[in-house]
C-alpha positions in Angstrom: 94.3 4.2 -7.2 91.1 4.7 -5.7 90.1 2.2 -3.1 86.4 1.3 -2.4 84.9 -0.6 0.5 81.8 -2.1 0.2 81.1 -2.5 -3.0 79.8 -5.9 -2.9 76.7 -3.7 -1.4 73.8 -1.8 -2.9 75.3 1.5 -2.5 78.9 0.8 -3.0 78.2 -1.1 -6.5 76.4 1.9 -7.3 79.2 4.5 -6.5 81.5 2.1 -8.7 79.6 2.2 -11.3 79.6 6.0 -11.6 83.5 5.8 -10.9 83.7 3.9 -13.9 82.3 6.4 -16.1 84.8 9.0 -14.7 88.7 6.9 -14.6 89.5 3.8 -15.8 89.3 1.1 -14.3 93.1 0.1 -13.5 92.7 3.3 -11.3 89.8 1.3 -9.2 90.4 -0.9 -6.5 87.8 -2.6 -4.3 88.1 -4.3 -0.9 85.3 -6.5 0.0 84.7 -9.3 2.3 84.0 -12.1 -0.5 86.3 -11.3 -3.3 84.1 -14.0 -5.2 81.3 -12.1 -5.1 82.5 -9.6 -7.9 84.6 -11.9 -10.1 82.6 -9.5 -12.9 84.2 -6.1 -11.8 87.7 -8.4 -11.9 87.3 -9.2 -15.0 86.7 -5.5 -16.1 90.1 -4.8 -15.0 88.7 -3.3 -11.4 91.4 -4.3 -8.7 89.7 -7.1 -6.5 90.8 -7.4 -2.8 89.8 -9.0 -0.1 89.1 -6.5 3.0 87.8 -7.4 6.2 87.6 -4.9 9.1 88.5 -7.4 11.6 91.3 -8.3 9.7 94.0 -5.6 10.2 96.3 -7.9 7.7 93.8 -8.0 5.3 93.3 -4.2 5.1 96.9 -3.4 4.5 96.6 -5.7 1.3 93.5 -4.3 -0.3 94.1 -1.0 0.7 98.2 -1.0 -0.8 98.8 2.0 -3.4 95.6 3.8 -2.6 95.8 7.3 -3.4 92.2 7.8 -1.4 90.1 5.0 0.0 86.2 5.5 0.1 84.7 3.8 3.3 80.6 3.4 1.5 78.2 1.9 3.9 74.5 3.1 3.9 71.2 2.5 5.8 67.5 2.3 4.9 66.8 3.9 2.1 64.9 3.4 -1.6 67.2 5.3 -3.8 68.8 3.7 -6.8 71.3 6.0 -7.9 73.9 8.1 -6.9 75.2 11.3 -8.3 79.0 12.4 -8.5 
């Protein structure tokens, strides 16, 4: 499973979005803050955890049977896309 953080954000919604159009998504996990916040990726069958940095706990759950995990954060920037 591929684990992505920050995907609640501008960037990491956009990186899995592509994802999506490369693996299923039962091989996508997210780890986010607000789990609420993408109740639509859960209900694509994208793996929903909550993830908070400050939370040591809370990583070890989200991050569980990760083959890889993705850290996305970004900047400034204008772009709205990303390319694989």
């Amino acid at each position: 499973m591929l684990i992505i953080t920050g995907a609640s954000g501008k960037l990491g919604g956009l990186v899995v979005e592509a994802l999506q159009r490369l693996v299923t998504a039962d091989q996508i996990g997210v780890s986010v803050r607000d789990p609420e916040k993408l109740t639509d990726l859960a209900a694509r069958g994208v793996r929903v955890r909550r993830g908070d940095y400050e939370d040591a706990d809370s990583l070890r759950h989200a991050w569980e049977g990760a083959s890889r995990v993705l850290g996305v954060c970004s900047g400034w920037g204008q772009n709205d896309t990303v390319s694989p």
